[in-house]
Phi, psi and omega in degrees: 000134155327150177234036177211176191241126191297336186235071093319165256146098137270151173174159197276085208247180197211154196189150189276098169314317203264356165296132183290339189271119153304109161252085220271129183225166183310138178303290203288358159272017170237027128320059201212135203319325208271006195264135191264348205299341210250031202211146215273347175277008183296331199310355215249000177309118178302332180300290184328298203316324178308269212290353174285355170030259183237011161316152176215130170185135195251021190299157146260008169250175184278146158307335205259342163318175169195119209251160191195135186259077185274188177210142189213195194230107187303002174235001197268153186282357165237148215234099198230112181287117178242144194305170192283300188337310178310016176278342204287326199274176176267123150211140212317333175297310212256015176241281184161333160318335203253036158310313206248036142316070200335311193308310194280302203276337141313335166294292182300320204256005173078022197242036178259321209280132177304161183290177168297344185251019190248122187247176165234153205222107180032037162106004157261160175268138186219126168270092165289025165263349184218188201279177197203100167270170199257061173240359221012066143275095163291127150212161228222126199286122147255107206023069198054014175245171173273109157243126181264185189202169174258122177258153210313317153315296179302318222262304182300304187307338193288284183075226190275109169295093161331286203192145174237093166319062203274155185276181210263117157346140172071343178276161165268143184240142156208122219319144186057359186278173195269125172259283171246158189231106197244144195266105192244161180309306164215076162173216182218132176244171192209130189223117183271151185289135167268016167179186214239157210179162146248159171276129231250324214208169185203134143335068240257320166324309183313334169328276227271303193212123184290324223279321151001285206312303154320304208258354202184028183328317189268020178200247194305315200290004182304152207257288191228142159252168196206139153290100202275138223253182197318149166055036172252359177279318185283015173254014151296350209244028162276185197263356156328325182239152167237160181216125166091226157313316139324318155269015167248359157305278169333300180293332182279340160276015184261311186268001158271344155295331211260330178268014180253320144344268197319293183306285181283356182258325183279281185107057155228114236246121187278183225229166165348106166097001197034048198243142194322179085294141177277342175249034165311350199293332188282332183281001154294137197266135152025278190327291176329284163319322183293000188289308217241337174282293155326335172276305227235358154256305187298072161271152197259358175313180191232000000 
């Protein structure tokens, strides 16, 4: 057996010691004519003028460059880098432990590829079996009961997800009251119930690995079931939830907010292709993030 995990991952990435954000981008891009980091014209960089104090230097690369070997993992859904130097250490990538790897193992056994009724909507995944409230909840008929989720959208927006606050077997849950609460790299996000119930049964995997919520939102990352209380099954088909087409309206317009959002509130300028990064969360400062977890999960809606 490997003593190493096959979609483990090295490259070489480079980033401004003097920049306040560490922003780390691939080494061969910035082989590139218009890069001042690498051209003897860097001096006109605003950042050096700032941070050069009495430096002197005829380098023809910037002092402030900086080259870095990371490692990261190529199936996990958020693609969050660590220096190489951790090969050093014993950790499950770097063992024979890491068989047992939710990511690995969904992968080996071949269920990481969306199902079949499952799309993509401007780079998330949307399960068109099931309802979608714009809280991005998702819920799913289950033997006469509800079950919910977090849907991909929700679950990006999150980012590494910690630990999950599930309410309690027997509670009563009720539409806009605070249902769960999940603890993220960086922050507590608090999420109200989208409709009023008990709780028949919660996901007992979220204990032991949160990251489900991440790696498999519409399936193993699933949250709760719910006894739905009278005449809450016929307000799925209002307009508060959406289905099907409909919610693939909703969502492409949920990622032209979230990129308007970003850009003009943030300040983040989306990358080639106007397409997402899964670890945008790390150059977001707290603040930021709670911005966009408060526009587009706390919703106070019923």
């Amino acid at each position: 057996m490997e003593t190493r995990c096959p979609f483990l991952k090295e490259e070489r990435m480079a980033f401004c010691k003097a920049f306040p954000i560490k922003k780390m981008l691939p080494l061969d891009r910035l082989y590139l004519k218009d890069s001042l980091c690498l051209r003897g014209d860097y001096t006109q960089c605003p950042t050096y003028r700032e941070k050069k104090g009495d430096m002197v230097s005829g380098k023809r690369v910037c002092p402030f460059l900086e080259v870095e070997s990371v490692i990261y993992c190529e199936v996990y859904p958020i693609k969050k880098m660590i220096p190489a130097s951790c090969y050093k250490l014993e950790c499950p990538c770097t063992t024979e432990a890491y068989i047992d790897c939710p990511a690995y193992q969904k992968i080996a056994q071949g269920d990481i590829p969306p199902a079949a009724e499952a799309v993509r909507v401007r780079g998330f995944l949307l399960d068109d079996t099931v309802y979608y409230h714009k809280g991005h909840i998702w819920l799913q008929r289950v033997d006469g009961k509800l079950r919910l989720g977090l849907d991909d959208f929700g679950q990006w927006l999150l980012g590494e997800i910690k630990e999950v606050v599930l309410p309690n077997r027997g509670g009563k849950i009720i539409s806009g009251r605070p249902l769960l609460k999940f603890r993220c790299a960086q922050g507590t996000a608090e999420i109200s119930s989208p409709l009023n119930g008990i709780v028949v049964g919660i996901n007992e995997g979220l204990r032991e690995d949160s990251s489900l919520i991440n790696i498999d939102p519409y399936g193993q990352g699933w949250l709760l079931e719910v006894r739905p209380a009278k005449g809450e099954l016929a307000r799925l088909n209002q307009e508060e939830f959406l289905y099907g087409s409909n919610a693939r309206s909703w969502l492409e317009k949920e990622v032209d907010r979230l990129h308007y959002i970003l850009q003009t509130e943030i300040g983040v300028t989306m990358g080639d292709g106007g397409n997402l990064s899964r670890n945008l969360q790390e150059v977001m400062a707290p603040r930021q993030w709670g911005l966009l977890i408060k526009t587009f999960l706390e919703r106070k809606e019923g």
